[in-house]
C-alpha positions as CSV (number, residue, x, y, z in Angstrom):
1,X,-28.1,13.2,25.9
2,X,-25.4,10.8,27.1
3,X,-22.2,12.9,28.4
4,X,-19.4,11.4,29.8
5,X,-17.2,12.5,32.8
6,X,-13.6,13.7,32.3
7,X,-12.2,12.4,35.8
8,X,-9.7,9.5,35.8
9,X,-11.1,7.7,38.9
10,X,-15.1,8.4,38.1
11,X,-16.4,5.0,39.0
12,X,-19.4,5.5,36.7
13,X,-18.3,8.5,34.0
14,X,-21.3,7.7,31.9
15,X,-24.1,10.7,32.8
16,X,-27.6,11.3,31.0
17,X,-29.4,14.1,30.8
18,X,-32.9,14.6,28.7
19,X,-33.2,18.2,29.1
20,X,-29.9,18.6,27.1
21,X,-31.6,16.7,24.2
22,X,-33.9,20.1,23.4
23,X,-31.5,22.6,21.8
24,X,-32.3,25.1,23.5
25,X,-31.4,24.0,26.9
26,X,-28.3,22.4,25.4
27,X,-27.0,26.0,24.3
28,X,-28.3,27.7,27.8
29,X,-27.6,25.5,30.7
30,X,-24.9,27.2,32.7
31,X,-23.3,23.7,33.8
32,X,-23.8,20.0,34.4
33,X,-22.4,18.0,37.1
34,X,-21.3,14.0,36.8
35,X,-24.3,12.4,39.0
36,X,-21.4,10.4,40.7
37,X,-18.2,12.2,41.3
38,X,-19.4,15.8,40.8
39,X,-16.9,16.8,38.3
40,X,-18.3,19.3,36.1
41,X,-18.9,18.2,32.8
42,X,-19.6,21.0,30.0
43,X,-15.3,22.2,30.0
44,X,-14.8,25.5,29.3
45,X,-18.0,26.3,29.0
46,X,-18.7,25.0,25.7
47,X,-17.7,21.0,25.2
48,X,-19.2,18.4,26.2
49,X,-17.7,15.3,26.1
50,X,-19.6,12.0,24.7
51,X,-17.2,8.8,24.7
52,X,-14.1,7.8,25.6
53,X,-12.0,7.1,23.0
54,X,-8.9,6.1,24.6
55,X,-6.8,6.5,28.0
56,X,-2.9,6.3,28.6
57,X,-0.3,6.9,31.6
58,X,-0.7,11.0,30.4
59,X,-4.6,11.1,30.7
60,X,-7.1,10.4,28.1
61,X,-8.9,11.6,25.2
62,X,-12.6,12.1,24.5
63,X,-15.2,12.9,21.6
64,X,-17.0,16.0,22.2
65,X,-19.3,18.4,20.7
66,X,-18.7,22.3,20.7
67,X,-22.3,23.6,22.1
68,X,-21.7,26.8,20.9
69,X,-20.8,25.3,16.7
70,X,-24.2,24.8,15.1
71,X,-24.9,21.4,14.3
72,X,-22.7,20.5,17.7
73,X,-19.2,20.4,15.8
74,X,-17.2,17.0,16.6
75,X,-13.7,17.6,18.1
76,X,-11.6,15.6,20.3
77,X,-10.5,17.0,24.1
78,X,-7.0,15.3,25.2
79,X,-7.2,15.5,29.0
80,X,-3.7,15.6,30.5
81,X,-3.0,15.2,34.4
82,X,0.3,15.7,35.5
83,X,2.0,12.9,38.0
84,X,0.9,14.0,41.8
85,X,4.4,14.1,43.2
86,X,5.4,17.2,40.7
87,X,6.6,20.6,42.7
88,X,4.5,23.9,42.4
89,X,8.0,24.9,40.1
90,X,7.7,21.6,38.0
91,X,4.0,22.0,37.7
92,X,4.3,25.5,36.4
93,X,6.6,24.3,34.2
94,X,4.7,21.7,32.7
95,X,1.6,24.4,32.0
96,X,3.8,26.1,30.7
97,X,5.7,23.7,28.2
98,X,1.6,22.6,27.4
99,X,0.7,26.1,26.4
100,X,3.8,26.4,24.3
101,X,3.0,23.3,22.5
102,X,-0.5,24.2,22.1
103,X,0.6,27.8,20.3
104,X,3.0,25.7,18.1
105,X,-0.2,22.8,16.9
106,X,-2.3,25.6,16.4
107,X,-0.3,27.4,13.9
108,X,0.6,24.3,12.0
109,X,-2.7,23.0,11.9
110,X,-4.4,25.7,10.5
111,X,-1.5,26.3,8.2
112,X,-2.1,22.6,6.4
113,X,-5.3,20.9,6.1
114,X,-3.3,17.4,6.7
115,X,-2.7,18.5,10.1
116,X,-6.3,18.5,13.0
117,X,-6.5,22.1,14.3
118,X,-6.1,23.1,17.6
119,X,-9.7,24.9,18.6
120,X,-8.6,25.5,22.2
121,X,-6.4,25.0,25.3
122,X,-7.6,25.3,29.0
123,X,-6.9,24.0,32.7
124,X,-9.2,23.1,34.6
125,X,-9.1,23.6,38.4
126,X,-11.8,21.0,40.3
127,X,-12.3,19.9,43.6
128,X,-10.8,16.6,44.2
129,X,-12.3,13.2,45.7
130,X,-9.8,13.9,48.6
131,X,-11.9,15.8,51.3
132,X,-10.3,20.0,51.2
133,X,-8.2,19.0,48.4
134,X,-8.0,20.2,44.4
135,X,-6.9,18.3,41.4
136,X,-6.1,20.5,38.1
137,X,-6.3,19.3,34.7
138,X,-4.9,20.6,31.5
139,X,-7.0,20.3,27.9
140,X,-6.2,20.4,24.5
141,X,-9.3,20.6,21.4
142,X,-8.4,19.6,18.5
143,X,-10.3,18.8,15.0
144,X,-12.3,15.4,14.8
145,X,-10.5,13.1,11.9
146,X,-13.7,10.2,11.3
147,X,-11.7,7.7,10.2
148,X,-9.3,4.7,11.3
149,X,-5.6,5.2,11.8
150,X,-3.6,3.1,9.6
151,X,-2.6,0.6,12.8
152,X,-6.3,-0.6,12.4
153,X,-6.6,-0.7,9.3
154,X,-3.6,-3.0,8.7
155,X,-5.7,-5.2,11.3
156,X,-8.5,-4.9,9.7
157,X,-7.1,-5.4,5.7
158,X,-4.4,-6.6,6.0
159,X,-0.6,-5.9,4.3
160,X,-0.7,-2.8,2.4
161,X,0.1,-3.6,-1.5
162,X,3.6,-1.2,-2.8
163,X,1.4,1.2,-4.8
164,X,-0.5,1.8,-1.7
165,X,2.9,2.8,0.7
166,X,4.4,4.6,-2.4
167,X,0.8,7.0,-2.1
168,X,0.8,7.0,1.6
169,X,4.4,7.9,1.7
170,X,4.6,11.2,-0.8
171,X,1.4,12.2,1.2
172,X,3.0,11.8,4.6
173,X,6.6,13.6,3.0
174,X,4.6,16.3,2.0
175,X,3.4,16.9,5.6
176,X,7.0,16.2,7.3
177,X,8.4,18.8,4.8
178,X,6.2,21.8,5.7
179,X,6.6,20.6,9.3
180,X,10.3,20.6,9.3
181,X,10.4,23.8,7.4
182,X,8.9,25.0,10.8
183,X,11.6,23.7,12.9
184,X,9.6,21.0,14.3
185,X,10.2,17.4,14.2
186,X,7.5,14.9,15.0
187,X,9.7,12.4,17.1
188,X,6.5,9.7,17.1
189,X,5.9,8.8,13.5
190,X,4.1,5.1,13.5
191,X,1.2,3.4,12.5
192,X,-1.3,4.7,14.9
193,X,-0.6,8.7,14.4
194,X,-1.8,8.0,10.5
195,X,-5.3,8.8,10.7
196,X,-7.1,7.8,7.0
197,X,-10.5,10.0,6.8
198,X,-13.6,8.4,5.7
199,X,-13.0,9.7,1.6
200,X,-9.3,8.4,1.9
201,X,-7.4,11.7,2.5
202,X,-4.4,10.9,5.2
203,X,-3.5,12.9,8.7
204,X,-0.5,12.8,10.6
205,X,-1.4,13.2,14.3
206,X,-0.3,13.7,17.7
207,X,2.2,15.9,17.5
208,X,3.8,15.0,21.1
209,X,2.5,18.1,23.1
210,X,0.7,15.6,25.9
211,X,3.9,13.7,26.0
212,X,6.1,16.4,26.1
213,X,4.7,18.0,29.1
214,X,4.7,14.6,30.4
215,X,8.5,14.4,30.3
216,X,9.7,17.8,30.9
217,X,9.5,18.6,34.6
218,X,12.6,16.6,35.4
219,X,15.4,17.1,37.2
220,X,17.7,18.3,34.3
221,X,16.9,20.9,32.1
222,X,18.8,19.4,29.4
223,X,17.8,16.0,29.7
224,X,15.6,14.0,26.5
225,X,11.9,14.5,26.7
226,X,11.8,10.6,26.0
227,X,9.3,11.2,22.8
228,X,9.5,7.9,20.7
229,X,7.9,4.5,20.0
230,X,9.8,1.5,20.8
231,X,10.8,0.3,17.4
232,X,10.1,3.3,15.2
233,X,13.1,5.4,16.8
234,X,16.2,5.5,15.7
235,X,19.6,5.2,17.9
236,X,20.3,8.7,18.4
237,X,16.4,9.3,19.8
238,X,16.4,6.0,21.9
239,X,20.1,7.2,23.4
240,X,18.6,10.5,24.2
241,X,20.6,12.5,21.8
242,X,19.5,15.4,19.4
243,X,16.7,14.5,16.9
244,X,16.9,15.3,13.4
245,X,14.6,16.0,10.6
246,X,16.0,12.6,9.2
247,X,14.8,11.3,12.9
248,X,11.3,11.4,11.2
249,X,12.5,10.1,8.2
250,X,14.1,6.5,10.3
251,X,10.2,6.4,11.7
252,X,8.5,6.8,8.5
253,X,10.0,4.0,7.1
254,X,9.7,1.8,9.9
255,X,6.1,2.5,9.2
256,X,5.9,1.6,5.4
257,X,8.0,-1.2,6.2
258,X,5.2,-2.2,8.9
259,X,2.5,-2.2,6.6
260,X,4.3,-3.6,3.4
261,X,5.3,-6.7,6.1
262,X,2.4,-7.1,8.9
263,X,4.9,-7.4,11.6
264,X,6.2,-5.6,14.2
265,X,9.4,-3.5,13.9
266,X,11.0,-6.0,16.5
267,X,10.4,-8.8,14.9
268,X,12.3,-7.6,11.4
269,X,15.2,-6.3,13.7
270,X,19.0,-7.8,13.9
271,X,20.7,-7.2,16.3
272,X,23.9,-8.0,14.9
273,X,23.9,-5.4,11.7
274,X,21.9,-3.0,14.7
275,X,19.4,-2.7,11.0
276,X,15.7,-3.9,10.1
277,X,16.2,-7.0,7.9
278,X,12.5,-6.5,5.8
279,X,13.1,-7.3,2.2
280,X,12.2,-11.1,2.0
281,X,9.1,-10.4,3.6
282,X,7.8,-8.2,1.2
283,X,7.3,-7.9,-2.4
284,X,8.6,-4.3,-3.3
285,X,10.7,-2.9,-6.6
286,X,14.3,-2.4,-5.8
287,X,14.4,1.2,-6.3
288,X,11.6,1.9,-3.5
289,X,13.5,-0.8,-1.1
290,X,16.8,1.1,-1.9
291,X,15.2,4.2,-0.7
292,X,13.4,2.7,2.7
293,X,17.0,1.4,3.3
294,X,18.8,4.2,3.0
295,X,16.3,6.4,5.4
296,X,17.2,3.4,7.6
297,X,20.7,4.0,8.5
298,X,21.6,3.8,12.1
299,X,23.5,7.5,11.4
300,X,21.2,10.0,11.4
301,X,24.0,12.1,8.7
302,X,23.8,8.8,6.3
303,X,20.3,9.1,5.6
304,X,18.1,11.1,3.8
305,X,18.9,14.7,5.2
306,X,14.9,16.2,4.1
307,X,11.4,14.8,3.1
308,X,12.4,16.6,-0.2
309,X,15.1,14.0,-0.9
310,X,12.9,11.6,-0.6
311,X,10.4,12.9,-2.3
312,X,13.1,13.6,-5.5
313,X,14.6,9.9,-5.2
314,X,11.0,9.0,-5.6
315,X,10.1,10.7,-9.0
316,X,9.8,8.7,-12.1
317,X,12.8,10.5,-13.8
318,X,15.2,9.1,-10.6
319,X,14.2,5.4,-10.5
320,X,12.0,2.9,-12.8
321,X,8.5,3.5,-13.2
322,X,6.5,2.9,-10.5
323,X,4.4,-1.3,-10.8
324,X,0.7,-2.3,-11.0
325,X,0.6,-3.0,-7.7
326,X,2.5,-6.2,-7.5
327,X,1.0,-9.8,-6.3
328,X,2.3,-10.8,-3.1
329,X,5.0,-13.6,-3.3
330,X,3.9,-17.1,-2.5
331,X,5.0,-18.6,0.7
332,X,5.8,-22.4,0.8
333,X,2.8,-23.6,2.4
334,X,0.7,-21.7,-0.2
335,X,3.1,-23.2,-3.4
336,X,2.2,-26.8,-2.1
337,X,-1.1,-26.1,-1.6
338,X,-1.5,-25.4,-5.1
339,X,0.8,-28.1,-5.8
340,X,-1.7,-30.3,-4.4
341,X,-4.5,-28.6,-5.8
342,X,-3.5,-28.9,-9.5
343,X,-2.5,-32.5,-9.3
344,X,-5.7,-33.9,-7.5
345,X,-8.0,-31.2,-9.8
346,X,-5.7,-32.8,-13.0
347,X,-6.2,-35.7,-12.6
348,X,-10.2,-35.6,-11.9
349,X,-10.4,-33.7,-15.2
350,X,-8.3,-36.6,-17.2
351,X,-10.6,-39.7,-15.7
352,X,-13.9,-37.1,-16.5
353,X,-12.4,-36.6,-20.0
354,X,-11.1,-39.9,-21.0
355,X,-14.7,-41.0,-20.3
356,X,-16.2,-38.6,-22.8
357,X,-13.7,-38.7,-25.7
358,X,-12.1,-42.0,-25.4
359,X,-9.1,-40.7,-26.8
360,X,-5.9,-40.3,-24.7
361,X,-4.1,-37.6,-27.1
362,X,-7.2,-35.8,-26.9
363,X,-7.7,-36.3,-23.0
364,X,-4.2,-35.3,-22.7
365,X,-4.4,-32.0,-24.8
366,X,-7.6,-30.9,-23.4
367,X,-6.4,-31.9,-19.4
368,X,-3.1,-29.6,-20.0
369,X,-4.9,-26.5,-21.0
370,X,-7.7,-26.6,-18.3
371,X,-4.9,-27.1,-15.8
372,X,-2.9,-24.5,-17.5
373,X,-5.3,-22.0,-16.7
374,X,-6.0,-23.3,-13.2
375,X,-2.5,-22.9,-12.9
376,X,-2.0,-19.5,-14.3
377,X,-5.3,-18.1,-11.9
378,X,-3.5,-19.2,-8.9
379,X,-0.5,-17.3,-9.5
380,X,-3.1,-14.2,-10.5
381,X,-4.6,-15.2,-7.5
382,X,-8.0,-15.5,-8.7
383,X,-8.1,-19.1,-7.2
384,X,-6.9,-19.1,-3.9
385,X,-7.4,-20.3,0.3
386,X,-11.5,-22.2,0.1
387,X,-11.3,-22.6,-3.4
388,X,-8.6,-25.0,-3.5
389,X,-11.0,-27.4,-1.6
390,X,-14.3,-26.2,-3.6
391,X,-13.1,-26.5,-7.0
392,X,-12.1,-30.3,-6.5
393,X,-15.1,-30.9,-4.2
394,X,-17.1,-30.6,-7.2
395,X,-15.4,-32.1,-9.6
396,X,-15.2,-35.1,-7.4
397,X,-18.9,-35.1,-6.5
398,X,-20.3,-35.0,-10.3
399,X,-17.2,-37.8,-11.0
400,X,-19.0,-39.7,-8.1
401,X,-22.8,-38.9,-8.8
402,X,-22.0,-39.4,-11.8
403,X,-20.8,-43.0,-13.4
404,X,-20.5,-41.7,-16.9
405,X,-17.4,-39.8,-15.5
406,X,-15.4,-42.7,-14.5
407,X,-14.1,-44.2,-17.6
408,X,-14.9,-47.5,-15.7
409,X,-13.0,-47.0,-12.6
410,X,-14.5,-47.3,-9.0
411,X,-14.4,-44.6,-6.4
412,X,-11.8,-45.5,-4.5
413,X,-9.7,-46.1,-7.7
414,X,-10.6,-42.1,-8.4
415,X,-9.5,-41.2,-5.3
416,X,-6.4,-42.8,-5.1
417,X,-5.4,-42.4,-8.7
418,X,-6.3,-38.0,-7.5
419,X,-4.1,-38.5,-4.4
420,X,-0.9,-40.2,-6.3
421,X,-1.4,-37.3,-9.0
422,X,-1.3,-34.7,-5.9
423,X,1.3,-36.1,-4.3
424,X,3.9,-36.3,-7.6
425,X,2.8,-32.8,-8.0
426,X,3.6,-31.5,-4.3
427,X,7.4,-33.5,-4.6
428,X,8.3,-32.0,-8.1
429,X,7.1,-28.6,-7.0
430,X,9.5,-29.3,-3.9
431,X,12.1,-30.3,-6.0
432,X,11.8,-27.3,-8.0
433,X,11.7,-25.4,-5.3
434,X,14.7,-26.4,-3.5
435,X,16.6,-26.2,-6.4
436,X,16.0,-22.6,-7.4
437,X,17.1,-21.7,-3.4
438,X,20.4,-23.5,-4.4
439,X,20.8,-21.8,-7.4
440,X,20.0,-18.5,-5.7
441,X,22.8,-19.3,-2.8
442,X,25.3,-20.2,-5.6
443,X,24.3,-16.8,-7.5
């Protein structure tokens, strides 16, 4: 069995052991020791850690197995290490603050099922790898969620369609309601604490107690604890002020408005209006972008006061119902593209034609519909990226393998007749173009 050592500065954390592979010896061994640093490895008696699984400025966290769970139950251990330079007072403190927080996860994950439990807390008190010295760790074990937090899996898919955010977001409300109804407010809503399990039910995670403890020992009692994501807070958290359950509310809709967009909070942001300018980079009914908006407002009093207001502005009886998830809208590059595409794929189907039917009326009819379904797939986007270069690739190769196809014409007559065709299409879909932006100024 592999098991991994918990110590920041463990040159090689990575420790195997084949006498933990039998059961038996797994469930009875007293301890095990990392081969390199001597940290012990089995914390609290009972988890043993198996991979890193990630490692910030407060410490890390791990997969691990409970020993003592048959079947060696999954959970995750969040190691934190408070900074070195902290007084015995400010250290205390911090425990403290940790155990507080720890009380607080526990009851509100086993109170909802969309929240990981908290299965234990516990320092730890080793020697250091300073000669006479002792280093002290804090843990936290919480439920295992397998799945991929919604930050990955916007890398991995791509933009989320609007049905997909309007699900997401009564799921996530419904959390943020019964949390709030506890008196607690999240503070670090974004992407990456959205955990999507393996059969597609949603977690919200990391409830801030790691970074909390991180931030309190300092030298004003009443100063912020600093909990917030550059982009997803809103003024009053990133000025230090009093957070708000409509606080959450600012970051969950940066979030939606993340994954309806593909881009970064800072990228949609202006300056000027001190507002997230989103809408013409995504394709959303304006009932739903009324509502992001309005739980956007740099005053946390003008927003959304509860998840339950949301939740009500949401309902079918408040707003139109809800689309088929809609297509994405076409950017300019993708319009010529199929600008291009129709006219050189037209024209290869008029030259093919004309050769078989010798009639131009006919040719013509016949040409229009074909292309009037080619058209009418790429806006469905059934055709789309590779096929606009397969679909004329072959049309060209049977018009050139074939002679029948050319109504007489020579190959490089084909080609340039499909090129002028492609090209008129491109400038009157240009044309087209810039006159509906003119029209829309004007409007």
């Amino acid at each position: 069995m592999e098991v991994y050592c918990t110590r920041p500065r463990c040159s090689r954390p990575k420790n195997f052991f084949a006498d933990l592979d039998d059961i038996t010896t797994l469930k009875t061994t007293q301890q095990k020791y990392c081969t390199t640093c001597g940290m012990p490895l089995i914390l609290d008696g009972r988890y043993v850690p198996s991979k890193l699984l990630g490692r910030g400025g407060f410490g890390a966290a791990f997969l691990a197995g409970d020993r003592r769970i048959p079947g060696m139950r999954p959970c995750v251990v969040k190691q934190f290490q408070p900074a070195g330079n902290l007084t015995s007072n400010q250290l205390q403190l911090a425990q403290q603050l940790f155990e507080r927080e720890a009380d607080v996860l526990a009851q509100i994950g086993n109170e909802h099922e969309q929240i990981p439990g908290l299965f234990a807390f516990f320092p730890a008190i080793v020697q250091s790898l300073q000669p006479g010295q002792q280093d002290q760790f804090f843990y936290l074990v919480q439920e295992y969620i397998d799945g991929q937090n919604l930050e990955e899996e916007l890398a991995q898919k791509g933009k989320f369609s609007e049905a997909d955010v309007l699900e997401l977001l009564r799921e996530i409300l419904k959390v943020l309601k019964f949390v709030h109804n506890k008196s607690i407010i999240h503070r670090d809503i974004k992407p990456s604490n959205i955990m999507r399990r393996r059969d597609g039910r949603v977690f919200l995670l990391d409830f801030g107690a790691v970074k909390q403890v991180t931030n309190a020992p300092s030298s004003s009692a009443a100063s912020s604890t600093g909990i917030y994501s550059l982009g997803f807070a809103p003024p009053e958290q990133m000025a230090g002020g009093q957070v708000f359950p409509s606080t959450d509310l600012y970051a969950l809709a940066v979030t939606i408005i993340t994954l309806l967009t593909g881009q970064e909070a800072s990228q949609l942001f202006d300056a000027y209006s001190n507002q997230l300018k989103w809408r013409s980079q995504a394709t959303v009914s304006r009932p739903l972008a009324d509502i992001l908006d309005k739980m956007l407002l740099p005053a946390a009093n003008q927003r959304f006061q509860s998840a339950q207001e949301v939740l009500d502005a949401l309902e079918p009886g408040n707003k139109p119902p809800l689309p088929i998830k809609s297509q994405p809208a076409f950017s300019t590059w993708e319009l010529l593209a199929g600008a291009a595409f129709s006219g050189f794929e037209g024209a290869l189907i008029a030259i093919a034609l004309l050769s078989l039917v010798h009639n131009p009326i006919i040719t013509l009819g016949i040409s229009a519909v074909i292309l009037g379904i080619l058209i009418f797939s790429q806006t469905r986007r059934w055709i789309e990226k590779f096929d606009l270069l397969i679909i004329p690739g072959i049309s060209f190769a049977l018009i050139f393998f074939i002679p029948l196809f050319r109504v007489g014409l020579s190959i490089p007559q084909v080609v340039i007749l499909a090129v002028t065709a492609s090209l008129i299409a491109i400038a009157i879909t240009a044309l087209f173009r810039l006159i509906y932006k003119l029209l829309s100024l004007l409007l």
